[in-house]
ZADRENKOL-139427 format. One record per residue (C-alpha): residue number from 1; residue in one letter; x, y, z. Coordinates in Angstrom, 1 decimal. Layout:
<nodes>
n:NUM, res:A, east:X, north:Y, up:Z
...
</nodes>
This chain:
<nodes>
n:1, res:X, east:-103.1, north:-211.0, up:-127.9
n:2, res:X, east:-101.7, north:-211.6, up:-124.1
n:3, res:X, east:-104.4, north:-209.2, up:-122.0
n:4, res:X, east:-102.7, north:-206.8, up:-119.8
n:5, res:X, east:-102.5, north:-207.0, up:-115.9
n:6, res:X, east:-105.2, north:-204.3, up:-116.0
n:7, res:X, east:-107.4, north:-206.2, up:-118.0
n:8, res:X, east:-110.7, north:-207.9, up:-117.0
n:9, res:X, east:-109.0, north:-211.0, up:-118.3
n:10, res:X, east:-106.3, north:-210.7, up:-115.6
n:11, res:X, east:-104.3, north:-213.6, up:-113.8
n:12, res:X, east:-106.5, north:-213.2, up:-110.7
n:13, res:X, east:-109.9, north:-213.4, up:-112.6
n:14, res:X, east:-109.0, north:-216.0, up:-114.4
n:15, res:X, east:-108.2, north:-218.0, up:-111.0
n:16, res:X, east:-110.7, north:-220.8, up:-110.8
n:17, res:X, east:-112.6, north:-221.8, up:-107.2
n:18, res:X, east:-111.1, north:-225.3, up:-105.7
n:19, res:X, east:-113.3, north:-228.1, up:-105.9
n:20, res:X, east:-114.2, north:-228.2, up:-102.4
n:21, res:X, east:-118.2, north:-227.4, up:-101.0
n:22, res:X, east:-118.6, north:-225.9, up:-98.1
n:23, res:X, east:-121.0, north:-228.0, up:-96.8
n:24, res:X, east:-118.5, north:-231.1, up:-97.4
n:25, res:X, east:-116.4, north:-229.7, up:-95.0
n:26, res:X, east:-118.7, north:-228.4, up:-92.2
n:27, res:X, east:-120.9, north:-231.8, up:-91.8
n:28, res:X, east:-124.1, north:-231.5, up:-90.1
n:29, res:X, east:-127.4, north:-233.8, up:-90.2
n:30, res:X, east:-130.0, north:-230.6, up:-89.8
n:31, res:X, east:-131.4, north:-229.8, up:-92.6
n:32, res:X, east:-131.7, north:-226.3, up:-91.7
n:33, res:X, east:-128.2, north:-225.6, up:-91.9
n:34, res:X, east:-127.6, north:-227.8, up:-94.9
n:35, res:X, east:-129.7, north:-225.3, up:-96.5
n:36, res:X, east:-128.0, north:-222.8, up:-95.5
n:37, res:X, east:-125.0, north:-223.8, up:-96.4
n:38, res:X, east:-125.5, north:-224.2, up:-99.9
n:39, res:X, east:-126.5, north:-220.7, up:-100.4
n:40, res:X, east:-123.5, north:-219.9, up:-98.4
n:41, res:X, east:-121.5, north:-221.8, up:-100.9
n:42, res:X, east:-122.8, north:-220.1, up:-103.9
n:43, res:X, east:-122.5, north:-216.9, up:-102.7
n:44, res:X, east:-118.3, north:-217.6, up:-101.3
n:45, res:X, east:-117.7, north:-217.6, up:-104.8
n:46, res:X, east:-118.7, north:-214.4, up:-106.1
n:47, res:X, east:-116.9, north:-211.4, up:-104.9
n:48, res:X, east:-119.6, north:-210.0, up:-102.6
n:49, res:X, east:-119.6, north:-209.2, up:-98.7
n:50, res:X, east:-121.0, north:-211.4, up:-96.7
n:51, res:X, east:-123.2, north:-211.3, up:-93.0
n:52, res:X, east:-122.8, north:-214.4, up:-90.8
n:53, res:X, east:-125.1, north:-214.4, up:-87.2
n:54, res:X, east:-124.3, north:-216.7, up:-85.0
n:55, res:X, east:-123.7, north:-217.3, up:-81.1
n:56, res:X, east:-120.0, north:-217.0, up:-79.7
n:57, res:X, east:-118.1, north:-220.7, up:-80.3
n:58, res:X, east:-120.9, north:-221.8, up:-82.9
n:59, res:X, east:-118.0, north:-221.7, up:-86.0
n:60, res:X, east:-118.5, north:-218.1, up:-87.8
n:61, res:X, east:-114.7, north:-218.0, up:-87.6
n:62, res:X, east:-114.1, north:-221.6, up:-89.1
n:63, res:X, east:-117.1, north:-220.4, up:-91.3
n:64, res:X, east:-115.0, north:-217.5, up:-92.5
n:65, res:X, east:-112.3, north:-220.0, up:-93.3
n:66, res:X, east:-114.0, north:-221.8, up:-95.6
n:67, res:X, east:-115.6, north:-219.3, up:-97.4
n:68, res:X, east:-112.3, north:-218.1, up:-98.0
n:69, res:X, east:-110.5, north:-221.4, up:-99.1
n:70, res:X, east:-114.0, north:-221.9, up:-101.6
n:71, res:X, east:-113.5, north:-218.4, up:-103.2
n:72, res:X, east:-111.2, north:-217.5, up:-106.2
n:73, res:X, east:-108.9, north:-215.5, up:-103.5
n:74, res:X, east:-108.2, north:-219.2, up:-101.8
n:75, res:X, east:-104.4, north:-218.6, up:-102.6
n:76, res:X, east:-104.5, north:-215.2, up:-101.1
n:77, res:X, east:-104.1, north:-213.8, up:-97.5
n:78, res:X, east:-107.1, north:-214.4, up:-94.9
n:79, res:X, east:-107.0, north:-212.0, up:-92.3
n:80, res:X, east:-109.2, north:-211.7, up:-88.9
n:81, res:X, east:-109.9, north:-209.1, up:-87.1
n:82, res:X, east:-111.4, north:-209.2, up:-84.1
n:83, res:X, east:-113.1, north:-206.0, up:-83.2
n:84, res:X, east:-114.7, north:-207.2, up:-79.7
n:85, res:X, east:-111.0, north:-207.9, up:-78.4
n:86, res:X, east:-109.7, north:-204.2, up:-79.4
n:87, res:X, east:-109.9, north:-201.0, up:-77.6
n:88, res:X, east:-112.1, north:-198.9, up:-79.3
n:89, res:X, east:-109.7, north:-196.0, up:-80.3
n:90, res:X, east:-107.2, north:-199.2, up:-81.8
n:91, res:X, east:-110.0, north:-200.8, up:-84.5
n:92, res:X, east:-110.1, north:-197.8, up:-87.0
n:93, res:X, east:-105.5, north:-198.6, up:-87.1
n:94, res:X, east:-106.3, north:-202.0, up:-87.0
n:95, res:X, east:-108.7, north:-201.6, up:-90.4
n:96, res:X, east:-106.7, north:-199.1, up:-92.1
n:97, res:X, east:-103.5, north:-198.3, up:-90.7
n:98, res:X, east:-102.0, north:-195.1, up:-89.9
n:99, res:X, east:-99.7, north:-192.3, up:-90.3
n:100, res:X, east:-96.5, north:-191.5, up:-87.9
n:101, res:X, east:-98.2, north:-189.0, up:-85.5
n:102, res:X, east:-101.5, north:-190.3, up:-86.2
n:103, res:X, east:-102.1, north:-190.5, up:-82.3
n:104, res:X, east:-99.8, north:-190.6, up:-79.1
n:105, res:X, east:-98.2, north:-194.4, up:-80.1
n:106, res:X, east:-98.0, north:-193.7, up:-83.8
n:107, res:X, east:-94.3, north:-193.9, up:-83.8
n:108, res:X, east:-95.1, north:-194.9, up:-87.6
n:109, res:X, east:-96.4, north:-195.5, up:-90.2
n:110, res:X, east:-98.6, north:-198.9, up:-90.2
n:111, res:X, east:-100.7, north:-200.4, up:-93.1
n:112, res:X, east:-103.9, north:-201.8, up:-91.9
n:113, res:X, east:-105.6, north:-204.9, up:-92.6
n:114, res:X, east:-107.3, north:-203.6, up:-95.9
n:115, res:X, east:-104.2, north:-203.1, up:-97.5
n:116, res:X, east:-101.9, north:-206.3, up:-95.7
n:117, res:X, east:-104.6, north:-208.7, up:-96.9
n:118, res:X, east:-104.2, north:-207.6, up:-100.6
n:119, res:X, east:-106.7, north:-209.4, up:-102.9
n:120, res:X, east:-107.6, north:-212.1, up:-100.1
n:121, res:X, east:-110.5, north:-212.3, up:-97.6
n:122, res:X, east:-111.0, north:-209.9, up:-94.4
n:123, res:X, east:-112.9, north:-211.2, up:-91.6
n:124, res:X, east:-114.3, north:-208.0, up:-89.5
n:125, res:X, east:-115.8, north:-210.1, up:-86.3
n:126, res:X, east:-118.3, north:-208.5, up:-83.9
n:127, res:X, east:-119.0, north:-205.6, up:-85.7
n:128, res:X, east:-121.6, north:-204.4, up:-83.6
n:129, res:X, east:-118.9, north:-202.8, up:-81.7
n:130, res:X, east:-118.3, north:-200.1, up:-84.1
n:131, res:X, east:-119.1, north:-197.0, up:-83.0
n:132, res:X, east:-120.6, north:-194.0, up:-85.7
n:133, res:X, east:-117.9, north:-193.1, up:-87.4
n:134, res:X, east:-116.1, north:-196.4, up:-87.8
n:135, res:X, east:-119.6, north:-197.9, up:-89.4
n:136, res:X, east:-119.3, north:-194.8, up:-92.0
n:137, res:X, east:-115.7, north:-195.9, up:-93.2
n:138, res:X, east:-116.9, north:-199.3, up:-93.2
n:139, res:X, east:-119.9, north:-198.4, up:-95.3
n:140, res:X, east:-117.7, north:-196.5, up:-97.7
n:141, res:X, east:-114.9, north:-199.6, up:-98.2
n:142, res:X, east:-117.9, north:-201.7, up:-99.0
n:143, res:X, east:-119.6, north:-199.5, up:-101.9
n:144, res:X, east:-116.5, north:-198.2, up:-103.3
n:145, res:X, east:-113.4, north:-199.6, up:-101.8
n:146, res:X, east:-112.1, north:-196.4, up:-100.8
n:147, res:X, east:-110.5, north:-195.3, up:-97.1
n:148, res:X, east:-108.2, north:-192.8, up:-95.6
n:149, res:X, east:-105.4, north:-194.3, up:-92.8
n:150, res:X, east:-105.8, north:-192.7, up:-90.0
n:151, res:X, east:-103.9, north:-189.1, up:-89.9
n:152, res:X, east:-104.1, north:-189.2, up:-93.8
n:153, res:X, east:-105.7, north:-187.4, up:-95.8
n:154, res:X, east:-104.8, north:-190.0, up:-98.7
n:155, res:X, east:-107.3, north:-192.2, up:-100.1
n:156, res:X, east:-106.3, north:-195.9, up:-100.7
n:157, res:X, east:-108.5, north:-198.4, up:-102.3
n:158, res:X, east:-108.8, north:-202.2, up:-101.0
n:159, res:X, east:-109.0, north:-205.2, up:-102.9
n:160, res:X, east:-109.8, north:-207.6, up:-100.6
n:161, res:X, east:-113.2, north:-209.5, up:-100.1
n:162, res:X, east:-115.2, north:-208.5, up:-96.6
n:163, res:X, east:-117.0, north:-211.6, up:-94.3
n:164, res:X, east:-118.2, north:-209.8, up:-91.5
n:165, res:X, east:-119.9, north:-211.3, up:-88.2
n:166, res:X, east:-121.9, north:-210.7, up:-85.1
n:167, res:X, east:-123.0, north:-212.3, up:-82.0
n:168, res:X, east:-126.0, north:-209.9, up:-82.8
n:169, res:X, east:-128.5, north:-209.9, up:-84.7
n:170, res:X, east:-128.2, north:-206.1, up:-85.9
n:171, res:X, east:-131.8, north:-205.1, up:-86.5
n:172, res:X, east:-132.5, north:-204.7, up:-82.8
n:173, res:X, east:-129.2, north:-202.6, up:-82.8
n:174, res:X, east:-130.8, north:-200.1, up:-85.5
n:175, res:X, east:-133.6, north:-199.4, up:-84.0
n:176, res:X, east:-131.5, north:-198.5, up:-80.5
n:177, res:X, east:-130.0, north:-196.1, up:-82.7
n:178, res:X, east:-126.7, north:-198.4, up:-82.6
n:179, res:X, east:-126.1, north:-199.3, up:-85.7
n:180, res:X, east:-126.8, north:-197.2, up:-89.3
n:181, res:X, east:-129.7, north:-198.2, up:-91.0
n:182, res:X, east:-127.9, north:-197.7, up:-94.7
n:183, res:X, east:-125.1, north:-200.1, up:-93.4
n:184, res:X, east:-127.5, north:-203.0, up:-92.1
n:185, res:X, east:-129.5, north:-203.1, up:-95.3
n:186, res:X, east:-126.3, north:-203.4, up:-97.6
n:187, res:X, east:-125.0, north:-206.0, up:-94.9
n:188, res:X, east:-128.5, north:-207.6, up:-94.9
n:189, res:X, east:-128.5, north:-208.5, up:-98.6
n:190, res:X, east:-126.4, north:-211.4, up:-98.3
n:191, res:X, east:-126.9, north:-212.7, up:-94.1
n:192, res:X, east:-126.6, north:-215.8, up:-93.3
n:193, res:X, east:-127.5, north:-217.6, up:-90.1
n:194, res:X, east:-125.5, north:-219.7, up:-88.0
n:195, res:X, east:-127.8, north:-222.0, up:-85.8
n:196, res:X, east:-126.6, north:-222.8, up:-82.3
n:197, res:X, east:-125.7, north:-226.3, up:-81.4
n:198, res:X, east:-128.9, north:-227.1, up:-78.8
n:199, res:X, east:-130.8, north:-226.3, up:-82.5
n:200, res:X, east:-129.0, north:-229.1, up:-84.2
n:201, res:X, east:-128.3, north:-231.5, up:-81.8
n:202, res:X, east:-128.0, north:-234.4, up:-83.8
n:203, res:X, east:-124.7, north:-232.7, up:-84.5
n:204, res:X, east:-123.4, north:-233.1, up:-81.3
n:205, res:X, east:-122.2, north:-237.0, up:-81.3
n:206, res:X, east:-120.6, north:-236.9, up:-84.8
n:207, res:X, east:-118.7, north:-233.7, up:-83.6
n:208, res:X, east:-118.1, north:-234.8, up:-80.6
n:209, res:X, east:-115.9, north:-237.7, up:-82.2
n:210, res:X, east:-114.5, north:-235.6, up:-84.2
n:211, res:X, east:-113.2, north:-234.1, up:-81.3
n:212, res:X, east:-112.1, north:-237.0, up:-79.4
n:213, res:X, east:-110.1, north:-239.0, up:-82.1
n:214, res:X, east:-107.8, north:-235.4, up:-83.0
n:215, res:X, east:-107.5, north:-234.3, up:-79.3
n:216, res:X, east:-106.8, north:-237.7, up:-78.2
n:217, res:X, east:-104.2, north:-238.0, up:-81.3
n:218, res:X, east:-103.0, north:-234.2, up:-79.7
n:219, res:X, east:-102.2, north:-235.7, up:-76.9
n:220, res:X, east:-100.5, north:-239.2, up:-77.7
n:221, res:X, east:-103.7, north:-240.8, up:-75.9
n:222, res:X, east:-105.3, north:-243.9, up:-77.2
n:223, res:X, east:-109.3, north:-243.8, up:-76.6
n:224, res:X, east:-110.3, north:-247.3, up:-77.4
n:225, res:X, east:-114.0, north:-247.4, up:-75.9
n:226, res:X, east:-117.0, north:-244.5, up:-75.4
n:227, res:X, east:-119.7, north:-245.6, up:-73.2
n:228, res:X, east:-122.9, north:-245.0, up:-74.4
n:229, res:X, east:-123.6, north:-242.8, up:-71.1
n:230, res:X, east:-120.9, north:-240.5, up:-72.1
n:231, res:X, east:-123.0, north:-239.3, up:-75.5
n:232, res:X, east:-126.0, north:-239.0, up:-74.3
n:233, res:X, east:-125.2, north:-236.9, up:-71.5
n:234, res:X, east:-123.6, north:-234.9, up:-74.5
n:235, res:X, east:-127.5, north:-235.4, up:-76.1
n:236, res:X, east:-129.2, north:-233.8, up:-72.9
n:237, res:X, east:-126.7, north:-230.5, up:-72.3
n:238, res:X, east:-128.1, north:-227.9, up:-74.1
n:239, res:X, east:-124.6, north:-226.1, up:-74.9
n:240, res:X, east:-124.4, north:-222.2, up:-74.1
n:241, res:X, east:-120.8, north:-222.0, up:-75.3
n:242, res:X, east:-121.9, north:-224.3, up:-78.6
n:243, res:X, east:-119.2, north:-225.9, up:-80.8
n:244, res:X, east:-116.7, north:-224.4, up:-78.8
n:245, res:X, east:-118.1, north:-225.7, up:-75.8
n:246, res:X, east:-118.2, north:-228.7, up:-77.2
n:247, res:X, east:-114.6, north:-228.9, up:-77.6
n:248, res:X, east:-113.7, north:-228.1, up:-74.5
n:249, res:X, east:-115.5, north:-230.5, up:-73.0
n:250, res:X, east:-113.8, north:-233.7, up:-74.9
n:251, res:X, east:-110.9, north:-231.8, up:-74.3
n:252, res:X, east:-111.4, north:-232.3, up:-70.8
n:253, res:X, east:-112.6, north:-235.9, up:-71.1
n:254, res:X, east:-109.8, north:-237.3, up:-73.2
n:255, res:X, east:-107.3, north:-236.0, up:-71.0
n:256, res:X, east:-109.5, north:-237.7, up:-67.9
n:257, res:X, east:-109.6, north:-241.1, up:-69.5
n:258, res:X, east:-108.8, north:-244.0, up:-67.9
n:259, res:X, east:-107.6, north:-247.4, up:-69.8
n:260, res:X, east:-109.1, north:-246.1, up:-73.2
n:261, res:X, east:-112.2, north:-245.8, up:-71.9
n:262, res:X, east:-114.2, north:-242.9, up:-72.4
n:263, res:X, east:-117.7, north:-242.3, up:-69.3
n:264, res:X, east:-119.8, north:-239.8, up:-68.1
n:265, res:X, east:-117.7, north:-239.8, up:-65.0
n:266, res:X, east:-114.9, north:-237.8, up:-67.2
n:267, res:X, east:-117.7, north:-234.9, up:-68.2
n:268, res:X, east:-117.9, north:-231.9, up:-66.0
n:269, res:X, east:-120.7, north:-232.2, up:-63.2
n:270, res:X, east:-122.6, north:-229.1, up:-65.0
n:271, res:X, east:-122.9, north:-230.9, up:-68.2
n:272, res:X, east:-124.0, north:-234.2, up:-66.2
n:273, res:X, east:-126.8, north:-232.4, up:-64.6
n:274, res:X, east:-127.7, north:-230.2, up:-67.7
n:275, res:X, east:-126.9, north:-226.9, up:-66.1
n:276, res:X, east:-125.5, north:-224.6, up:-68.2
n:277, res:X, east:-123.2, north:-222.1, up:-68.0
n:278, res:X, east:-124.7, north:-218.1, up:-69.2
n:279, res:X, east:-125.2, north:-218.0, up:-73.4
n:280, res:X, east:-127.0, north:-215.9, up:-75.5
n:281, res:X, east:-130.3, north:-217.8, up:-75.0
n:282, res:X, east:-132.6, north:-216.6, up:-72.2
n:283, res:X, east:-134.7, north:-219.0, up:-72.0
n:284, res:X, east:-131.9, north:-221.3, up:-71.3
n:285, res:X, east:-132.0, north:-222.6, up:-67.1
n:286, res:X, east:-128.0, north:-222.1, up:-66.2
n:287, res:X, east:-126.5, north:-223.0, up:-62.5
n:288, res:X, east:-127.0, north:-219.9, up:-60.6
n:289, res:X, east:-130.8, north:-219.9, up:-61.8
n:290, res:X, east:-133.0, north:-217.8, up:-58.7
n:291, res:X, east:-134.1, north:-220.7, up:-57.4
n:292, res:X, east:-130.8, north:-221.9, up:-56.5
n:293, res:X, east:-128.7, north:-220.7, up:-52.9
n:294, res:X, east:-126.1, north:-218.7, up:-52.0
n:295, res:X, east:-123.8, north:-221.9, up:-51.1
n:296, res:X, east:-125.2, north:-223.5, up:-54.7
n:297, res:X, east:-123.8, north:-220.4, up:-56.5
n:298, res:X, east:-120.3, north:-220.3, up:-55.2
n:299, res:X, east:-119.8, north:-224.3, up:-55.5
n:300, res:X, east:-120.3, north:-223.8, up:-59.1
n:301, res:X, east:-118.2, north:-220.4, up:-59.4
n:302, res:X, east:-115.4, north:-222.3, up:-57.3
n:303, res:X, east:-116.0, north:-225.3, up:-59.6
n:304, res:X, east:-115.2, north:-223.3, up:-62.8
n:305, res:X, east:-112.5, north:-221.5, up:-61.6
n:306, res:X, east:-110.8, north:-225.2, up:-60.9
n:307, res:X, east:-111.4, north:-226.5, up:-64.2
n:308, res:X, east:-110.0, north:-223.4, up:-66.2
n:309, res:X, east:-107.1, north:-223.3, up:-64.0
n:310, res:X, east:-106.9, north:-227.0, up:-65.0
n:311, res:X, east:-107.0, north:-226.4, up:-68.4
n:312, res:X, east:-104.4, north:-223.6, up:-67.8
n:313, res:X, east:-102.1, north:-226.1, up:-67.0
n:314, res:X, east:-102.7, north:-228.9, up:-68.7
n:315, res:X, east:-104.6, north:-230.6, up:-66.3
n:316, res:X, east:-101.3, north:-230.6, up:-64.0
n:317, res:X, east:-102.6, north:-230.6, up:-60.4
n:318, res:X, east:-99.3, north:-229.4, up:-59.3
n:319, res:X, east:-99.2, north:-225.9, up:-61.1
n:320, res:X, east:-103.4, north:-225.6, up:-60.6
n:321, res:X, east:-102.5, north:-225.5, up:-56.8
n:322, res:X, east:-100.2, north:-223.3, up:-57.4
n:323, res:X, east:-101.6, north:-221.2, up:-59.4
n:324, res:X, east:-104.7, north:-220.7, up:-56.8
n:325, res:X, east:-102.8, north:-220.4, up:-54.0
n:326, res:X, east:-104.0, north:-223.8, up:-52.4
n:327, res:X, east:-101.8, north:-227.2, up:-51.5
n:328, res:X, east:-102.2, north:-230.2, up:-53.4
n:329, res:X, east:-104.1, north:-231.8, up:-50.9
n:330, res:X, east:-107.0, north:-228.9, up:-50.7
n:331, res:X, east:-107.4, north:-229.1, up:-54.9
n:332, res:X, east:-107.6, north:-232.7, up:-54.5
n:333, res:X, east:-110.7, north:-232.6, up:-51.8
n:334, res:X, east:-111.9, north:-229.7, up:-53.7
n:335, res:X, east:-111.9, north:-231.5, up:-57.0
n:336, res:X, east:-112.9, north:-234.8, up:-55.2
n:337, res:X, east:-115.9, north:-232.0, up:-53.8
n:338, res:X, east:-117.1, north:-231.2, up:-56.8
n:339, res:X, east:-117.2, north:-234.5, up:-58.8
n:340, res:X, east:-114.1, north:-233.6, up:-60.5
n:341, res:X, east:-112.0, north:-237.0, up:-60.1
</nodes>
């Protein structure tokens, strides 16, 4: 006898995982995360919510992915929300929708993300953001899958699978009074740590790599030759902005290189003389330290205001001088200044 589509024996229980580990397809040489990541994969494949910690650009998003493409809801929406990026009165719509009239803009009705993602995987990110109310309707959708849209007073139920993430570890957070107690300890079952990259550094050549043969592929350049300079300069920056960072930086480089050939001279002058930018990591000496002056501190705010303008522009020198208000000639001296050539 065929089971019905209410049955326990339904299409979408009877989907099987894909082959594919997680930690195949986030390498890394610490042991540590390896670890981790095996628990992590276990645990993707079972329909339970999952806490991942980790600093800003160290892959909790990527993380999410994968998760997601491990699990039995691979063939399903995955949805991100990113709570940090939202004004405050906009999450709440953003999680479960709304009614027409619900609020000022609620021209009408809107389903949230609990109800577009269907049966696939939401990512909630920086959830430490949620204010009182918002952590009680999260708290609910966990334990029973039940929420009201906002304006409603009728009760939907999701089906889709919860990763959420924080910059923050939350347990400081409770005992500010920040964050419920009841919610951390359901969340807390199932965390999972994301080390920063200065904590696995033996990561950073291979990813680095990784980085330079698909940006350099993005950008129909040919990078024949690293100096061995260039890495270990990579070796001794201890990496604030972490993976994402990391990125940025080849980014950067590739686009520099001259003749195929990648040096130190094409890394920023911050990461040459190990001075990093602010992270999450006190203990961590970035450029603008006490110790340094007045003069010091605007060269290196001057300095990054160049290179994201750069950036902004695809490394044009043209549009970055126009862009700051400057002539070609005073971006050139300026980048020539500040070891930017």
């Amino acid at each position: 006898m065929r089971p019905d589509a209410s049955g326990s024996r339904n299409g979408f229980e009877q989907r099987r995982a894909s082959g594919r580990h997680i930690v195949d397809t986030f390498p890394t040489r610490s042991p540590r995360l390896c670890a981790m990541l095996e628990e992590l994969d276990v645990a993707a494949r079972h329909d339970v919510t999952i806490l991942l910690i980790g600093e800003t650009g160290s892959g909790k998003t990527h993380l999410s992915r994968l998760i997601h493409d491990v699990s039995p809801r691979n063939d399903e929406p995955f949805l991100h929300v990113p709570c940090g990026a939202l004004p405050a009165e906009l999450i709440e719509s953003e999680m479960f929708g709304h009614v027409k009239g619900a609020f000022t803009s609620a021209h009408a009705d809107k389903d949230g993300k609990f109800i577009a993602a269907g049966r696939g995987t939401i990512l909630l990110d920086e959830i430490d953001v949620l204010g009182p109310e918002q952590q009680v309707k999260l708290l609910k959708v966990i334990e029973t899958g039940e929420f009201e849209p906002v304006g409603s007073n009728q009760t939907l139920k999701s089906r889709a699978r919860l990763v959420v993430a924080s910059n923050l570890d939350l347990q400081p957070l409770v005992r500010q009074g920040k964050f419920r107690p009841d919610l951390y300890y359901r969340l807390n079952m199932l965390k999972f740590e994301l080390p920063p990259l200065r904590e696995r550094i033996g990561d950073v050549v291979p990813l680095a790599k990784q980085f330079i043969e698909r940006l350099a592929a993005k950008h129909g350049l040919e990078i024949e030759f690293v100096d061995d300079g260039f890495y270990q300069a990579l070796e001794r920056y201890p990496w604030p902005g972490n993976v994402r960072e990391l990125e940025n930086v080849m980014q950067r480089a590739v686009i520099f290189a001259r003749d195929g050939l990648l040096t130190a001279q094409q890394l920023p002058s911050h990461v040459l003389a190990g001075e990093a930018g602010p992270g999450n990591d006190p203990s961590i000496r970035f450029a603008g330290d006490d110790e340094e002056s007045l003069e010091g501190r605007i060269a290196h705010t001057e300095r990054q205001i160049i290179e994201q303008s750069l950036s902004r522009n695809n490394f044009s020198r043209t549009n970055t001088a126009r862009e700051l208000g400057i002539s070609r000639v005073t971006l050139y001296n300026k980048m020539k200044k500040h070891g930017m050539m």
